[in-house]
C-alpha positions as CSV (number, residue, x, y, z in Angstrom):
1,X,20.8,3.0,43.3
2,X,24.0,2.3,42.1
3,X,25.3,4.1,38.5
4,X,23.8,1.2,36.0
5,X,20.7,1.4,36.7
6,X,20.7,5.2,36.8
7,X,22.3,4.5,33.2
8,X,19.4,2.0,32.4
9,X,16.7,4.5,33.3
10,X,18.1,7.2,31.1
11,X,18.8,5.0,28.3
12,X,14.9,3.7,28.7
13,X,13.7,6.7,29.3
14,X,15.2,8.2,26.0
15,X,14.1,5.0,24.0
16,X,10.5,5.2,24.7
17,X,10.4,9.3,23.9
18,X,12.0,8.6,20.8
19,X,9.1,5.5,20.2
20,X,6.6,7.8,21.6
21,X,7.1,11.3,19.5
22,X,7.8,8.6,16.0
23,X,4.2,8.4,14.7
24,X,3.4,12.4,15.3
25,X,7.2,13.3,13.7
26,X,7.3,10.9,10.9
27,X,3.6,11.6,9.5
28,X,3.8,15.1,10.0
29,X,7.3,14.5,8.2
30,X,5.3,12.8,5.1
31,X,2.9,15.4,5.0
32,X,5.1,17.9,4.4
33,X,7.5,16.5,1.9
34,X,3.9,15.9,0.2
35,X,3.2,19.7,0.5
36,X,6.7,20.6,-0.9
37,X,5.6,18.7,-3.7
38,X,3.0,19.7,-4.1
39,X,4.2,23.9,-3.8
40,X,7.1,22.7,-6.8
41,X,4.8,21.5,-8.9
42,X,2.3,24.0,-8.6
43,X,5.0,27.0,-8.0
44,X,2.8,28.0,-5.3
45,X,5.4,29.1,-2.7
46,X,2.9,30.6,0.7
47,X,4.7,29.4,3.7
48,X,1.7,29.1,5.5
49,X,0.3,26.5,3.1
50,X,2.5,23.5,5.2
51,X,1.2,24.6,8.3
52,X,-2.5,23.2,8.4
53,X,-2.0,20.1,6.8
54,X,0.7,19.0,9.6
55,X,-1.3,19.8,12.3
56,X,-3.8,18.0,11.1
57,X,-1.6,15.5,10.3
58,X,0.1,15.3,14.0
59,X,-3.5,15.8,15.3
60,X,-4.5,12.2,13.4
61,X,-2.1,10.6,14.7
62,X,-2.5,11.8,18.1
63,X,-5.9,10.6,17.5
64,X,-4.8,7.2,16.2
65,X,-1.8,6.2,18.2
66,X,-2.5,8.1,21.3
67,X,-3.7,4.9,23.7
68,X,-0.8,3.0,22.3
69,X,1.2,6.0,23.1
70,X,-0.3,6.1,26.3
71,X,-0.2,2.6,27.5
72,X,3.7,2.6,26.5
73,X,4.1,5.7,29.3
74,X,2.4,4.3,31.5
75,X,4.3,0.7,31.2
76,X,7.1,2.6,31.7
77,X,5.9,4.1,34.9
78,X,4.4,1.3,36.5
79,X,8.1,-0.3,36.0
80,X,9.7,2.9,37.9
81,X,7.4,3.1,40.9
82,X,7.4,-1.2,40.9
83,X,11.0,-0.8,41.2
84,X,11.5,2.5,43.9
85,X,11.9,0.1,46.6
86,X,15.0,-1.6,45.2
87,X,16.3,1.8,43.9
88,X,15.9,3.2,47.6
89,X,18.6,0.3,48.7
């Protein structure tokens, strides 16, 4: 395995966490700019308020993107172990 495709791997490797963790980070992100909103309006400031609704949130779209989620990971290992033999070179 030379240093490029060490680089490659990484660089992949990196990409799909980032495209994997997006749906769960940027809904749960929604939500709570929604409960801040909510909180100003309302001047109701309980911490613990955000809380439940983003773990719901992250939950739903665990629930909703997990097999796409899923199928991109294991893509990504099929690739790796289709590939040890030209790594082991």
């Amino acid at each position: 395995m030379n240093s490029d495709m060490a680089v490659q791997i990484g660089r992949d490797a990196l990409f799909l966490v980032l495209l994997v963790s997006a749906p769960m980070l940027g809904l749960g992100l929604l939500v709570g700019v929604m409960v801040s909103i909510f909180q100003a309006t309302t001047q109701i400031q309980e911490q613990t308020l955000a809380f439940i609704p983003k773990i719901i949130a992250v939950f739903v779209a665990i629930v909703i993107f997990g097999p796409w989620m899923l199928n991109l990971l294991v893509n990504y290992t099929y690739g790796i172990l289709t590939q040890l033999p030209n790594m082991v070179q």
